[in-house]
C-alpha positions as CSV (number, residue, x, y, z in Angstrom):
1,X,0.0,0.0,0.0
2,X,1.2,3.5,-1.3
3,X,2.7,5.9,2.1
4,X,2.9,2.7,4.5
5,X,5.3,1.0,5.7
6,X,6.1,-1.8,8.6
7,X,8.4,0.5,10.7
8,X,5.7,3.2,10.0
9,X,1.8,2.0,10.6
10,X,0.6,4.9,10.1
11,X,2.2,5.8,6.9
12,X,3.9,8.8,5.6
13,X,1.4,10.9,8.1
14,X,3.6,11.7,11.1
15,X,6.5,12.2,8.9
16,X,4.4,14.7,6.7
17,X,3.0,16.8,10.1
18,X,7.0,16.7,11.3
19,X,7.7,17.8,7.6
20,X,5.1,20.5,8.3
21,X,6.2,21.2,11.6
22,X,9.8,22.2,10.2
23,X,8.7,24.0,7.3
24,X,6.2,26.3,9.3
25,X,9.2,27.2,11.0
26,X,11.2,27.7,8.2
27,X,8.8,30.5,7.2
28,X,8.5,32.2,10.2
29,X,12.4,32.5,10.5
30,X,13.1,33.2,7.2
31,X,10.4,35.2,5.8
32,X,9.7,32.9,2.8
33,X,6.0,31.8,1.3
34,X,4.4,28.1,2.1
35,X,4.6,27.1,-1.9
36,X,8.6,28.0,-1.6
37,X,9.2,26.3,1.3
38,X,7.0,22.9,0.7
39,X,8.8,23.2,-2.9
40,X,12.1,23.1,-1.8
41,X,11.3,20.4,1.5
42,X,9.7,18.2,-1.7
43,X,12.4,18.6,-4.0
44,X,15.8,18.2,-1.4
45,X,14.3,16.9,1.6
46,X,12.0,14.0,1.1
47,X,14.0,11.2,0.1
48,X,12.1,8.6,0.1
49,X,8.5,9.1,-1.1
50,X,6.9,6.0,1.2
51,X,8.0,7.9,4.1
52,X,6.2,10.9,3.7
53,X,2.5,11.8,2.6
54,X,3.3,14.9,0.7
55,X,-0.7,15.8,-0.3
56,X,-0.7,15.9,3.7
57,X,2.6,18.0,3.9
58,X,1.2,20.4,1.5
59,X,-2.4,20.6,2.9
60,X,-0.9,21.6,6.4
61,X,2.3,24.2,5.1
62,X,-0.6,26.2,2.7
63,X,-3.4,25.7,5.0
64,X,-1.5,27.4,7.9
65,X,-0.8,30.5,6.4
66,X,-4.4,30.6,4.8
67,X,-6.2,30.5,8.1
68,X,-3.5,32.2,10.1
69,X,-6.0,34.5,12.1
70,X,-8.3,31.6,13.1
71,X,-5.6,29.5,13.9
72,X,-3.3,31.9,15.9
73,X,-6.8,32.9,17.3
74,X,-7.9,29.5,18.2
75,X,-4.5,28.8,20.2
76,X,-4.6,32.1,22.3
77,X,-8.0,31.1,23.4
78,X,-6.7,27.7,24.4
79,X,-3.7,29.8,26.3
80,X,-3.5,30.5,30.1
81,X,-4.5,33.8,30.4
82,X,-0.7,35.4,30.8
83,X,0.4,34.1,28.1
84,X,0.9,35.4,24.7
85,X,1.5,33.3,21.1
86,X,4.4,35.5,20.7
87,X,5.8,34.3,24.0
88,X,6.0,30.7,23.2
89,X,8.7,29.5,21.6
90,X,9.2,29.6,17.5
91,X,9.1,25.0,17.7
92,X,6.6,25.1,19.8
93,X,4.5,27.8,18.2
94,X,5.0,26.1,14.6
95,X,3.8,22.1,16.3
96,X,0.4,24.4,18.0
97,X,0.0,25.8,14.4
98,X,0.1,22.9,12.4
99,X,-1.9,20.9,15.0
100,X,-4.5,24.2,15.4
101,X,-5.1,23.9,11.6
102,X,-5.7,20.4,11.8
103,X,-8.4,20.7,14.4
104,X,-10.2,24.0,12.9
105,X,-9.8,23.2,9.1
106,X,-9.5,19.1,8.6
107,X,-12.9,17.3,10.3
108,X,-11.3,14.0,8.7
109,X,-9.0,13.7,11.0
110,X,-10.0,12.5,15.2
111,X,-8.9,15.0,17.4
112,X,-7.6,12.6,19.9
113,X,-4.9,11.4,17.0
114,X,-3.8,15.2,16.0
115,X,-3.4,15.6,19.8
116,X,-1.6,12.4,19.9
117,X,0.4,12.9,16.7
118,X,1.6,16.6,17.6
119,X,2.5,15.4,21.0
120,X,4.8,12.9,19.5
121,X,6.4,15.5,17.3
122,X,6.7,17.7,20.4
123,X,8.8,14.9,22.1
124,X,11.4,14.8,18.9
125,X,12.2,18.5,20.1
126,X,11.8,18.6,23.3
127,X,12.6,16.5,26.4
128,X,10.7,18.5,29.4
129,X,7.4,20.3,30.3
130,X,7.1,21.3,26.7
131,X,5.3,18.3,25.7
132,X,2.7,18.7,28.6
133,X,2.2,22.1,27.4
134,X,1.4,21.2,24.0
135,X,-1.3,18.4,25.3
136,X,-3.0,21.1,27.6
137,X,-3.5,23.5,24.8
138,X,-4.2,21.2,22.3
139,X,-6.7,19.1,24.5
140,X,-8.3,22.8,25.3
141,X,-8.6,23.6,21.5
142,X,-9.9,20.7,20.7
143,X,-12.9,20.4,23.1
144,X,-13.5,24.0,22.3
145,X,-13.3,23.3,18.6
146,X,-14.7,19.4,18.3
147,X,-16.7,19.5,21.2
148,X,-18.9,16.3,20.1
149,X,-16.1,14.4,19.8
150,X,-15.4,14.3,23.7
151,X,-19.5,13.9,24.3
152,X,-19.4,9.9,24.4
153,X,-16.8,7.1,26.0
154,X,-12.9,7.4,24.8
155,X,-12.3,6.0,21.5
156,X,-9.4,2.9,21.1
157,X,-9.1,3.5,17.0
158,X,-6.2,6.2,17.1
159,X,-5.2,5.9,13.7
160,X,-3.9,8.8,11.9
């Protein structure tokens, strides 16, 4: 099967959202559009193309900067109330984007599995409260934003 592989059940997704992850922050240091950055990540950085789901990759790096406000919006809601988006560190901001998107803009996706796939991500970065922080805002936007899916009994199909 196409974007699968045994060391990788759940396909070229996490790799894709890591992808994302690094090319959102890509932009914000350098300054460069989401079709320039996902161009060059697609054309030097992807090696091998059962690793990564590059539709996914591109959905997240253009749909970022196309719902910026919402998203950027939907994570300061989900903040505590001293803290500020601009505050958080530039990894950690570009893992809450690319998950935020997810949650507001991609209904195909569980919430549960882009909380549990960003939290994973977090832990390739970071080794400390970081990764706790990312699952209390995430878990916040997500009942805010996908409210019925938290209404009945805790699902066991986390698949991404």
């Amino acid at each position: 099967m196409p974007g699968t592989s045994q060391n990788n059940p759940g396909g070229g997704r996490r790799p894709a959202r890591l992808a994302a992850v690094q090319a959102l922050y890509q932009m914000e240091v350098t300054g460069s559009d989401a079709e320039t950055v996902a161009q060059e990540f697609c054309e030097h950085r992807f090696r091998d193309e059962e690793c990564t789901d590059e539709p996914l990759f591109r959905r997240i790096v253009a749909g970022v900067p196309h719902h910026q406000v919402d998203v950027d919006r939907a994570i300061a809601s989900s903040l505590s109330k001293d803290w500020k988006l601009q505050r958080i560190d530039s990894i950690l901001r570009a893992i809450l984007r690319a998950a935020a998107f997810e949650l507001i803009a991609r209904d195909d996706v569980p919430a549960r599995v882009v909380i549990d796939e960003y939290i994973e991500i977090a832990r390739r970065f970071f080794d400390g409260d970081e990764c706790g922080f990312v699952n209390a805002v995430l878990d916040r936007l997500a009942h805010a934003h996908r409210a019925a899916e938290f209404d009945g009994p805790a699902r066991d199909d986390l698949q991404a």
